[in-house]
Every structure is written in structure tokens, then in C-alpha cells.
N, C-alpha and C positions, 0 to 999 in steps of 0.2 A: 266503593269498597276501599277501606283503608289499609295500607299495606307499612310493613315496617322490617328491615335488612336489621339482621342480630347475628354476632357472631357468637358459635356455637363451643361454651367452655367446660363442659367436662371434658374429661382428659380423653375418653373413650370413642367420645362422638356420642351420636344418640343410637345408642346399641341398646337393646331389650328393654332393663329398666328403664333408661330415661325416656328411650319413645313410647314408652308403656304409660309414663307419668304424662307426656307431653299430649298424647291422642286423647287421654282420657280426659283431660281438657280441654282441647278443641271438642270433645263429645257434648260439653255441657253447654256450646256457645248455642246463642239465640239464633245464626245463622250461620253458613257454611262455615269453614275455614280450610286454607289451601295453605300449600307450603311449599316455596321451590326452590330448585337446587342447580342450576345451572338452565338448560332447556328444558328438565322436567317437574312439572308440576303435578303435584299429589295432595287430595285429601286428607286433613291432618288429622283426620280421627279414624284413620286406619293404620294401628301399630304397624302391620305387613308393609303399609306403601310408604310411610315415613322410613320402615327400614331400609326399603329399596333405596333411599334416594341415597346411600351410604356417606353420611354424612361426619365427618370428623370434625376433632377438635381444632377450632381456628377457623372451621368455615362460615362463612356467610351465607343464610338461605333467608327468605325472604317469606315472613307469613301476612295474608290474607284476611280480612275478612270486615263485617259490619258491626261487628261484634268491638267494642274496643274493649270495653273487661277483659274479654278473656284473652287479646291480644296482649293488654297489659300482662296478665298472667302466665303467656305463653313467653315473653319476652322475658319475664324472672326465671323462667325454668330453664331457660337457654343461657341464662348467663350462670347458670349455676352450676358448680362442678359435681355432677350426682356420683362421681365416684372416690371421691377424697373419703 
């Protein structure tokens, strides 16, 4: 499983929208994808558990999976300020 540390740059962290945008593509991966945030790890295609992991701007969380498309994918969304 290939994993990749991205630090998270909207201003907001990944609140509603963006883990809204971010689950919905780990939804489309070929295989799982996980996301973690310190000691906890969560499925990244569940808005609820990404929001748990209360993730703000500047952090490092670390995604998951065999998928690398959509890794590449999830790592442009994470660099990406969705609240400007």
C-alpha cells in the first residue's frame, strides 16, 4: 500500500466542504483508502470519520492506499486552499 504525508492547506482545515470533496474521491478509488491524523486512522470516504479526525490548516495527515490516481488526486485537494 502506498502512502503519501501532505500538509493540509485550506485555511479552514478540512471542514464540510472540503472533506465533502476529499471523501468523494477516495469513494471512487479502485481500493480502500485510509487517512491519518496522529494515532488515528480513518476511512477516507467517510465525510463523518475525516471530520472526526479534526484536521486543520498546516497539518500533516498521511493518506493511504493502492490506488495511486486517486492518491495523486487526493494530494491536489489537500494542497488546495478550498476556502479562498
Amino acid at each position: 500500500m502506498a502512502e503519501r504525508t501532505v500538509t493540509v492547506e485550506s485555511a479552514h482545515g478540512l471542514h464540510a466542504r472540503p472533506a465533502s470533496l476529499f471523501a468523494q474521491a477516495a469513494a471512487k478509488a479502485s481500493s480502500a483508502v485510509t487517512v491519518t491524523k496522529g494515532e488515528k486512522q480513518v476511512n477516507a470516504a467517510s465525510i463523518l470519520s475525516v471530520i472526526s479526525l479534526g484536521v486543520n490548516k498546516g497539518d500533516s495527515i498521511t493518506i493511504a492506499s493502492d490506488d495511486e490516481s486517486v492518491l495523486d488526486e487526493l494530494e491536489q485537494l489537500l494542497a488546495t486552499d478550498h476556502d479562498a
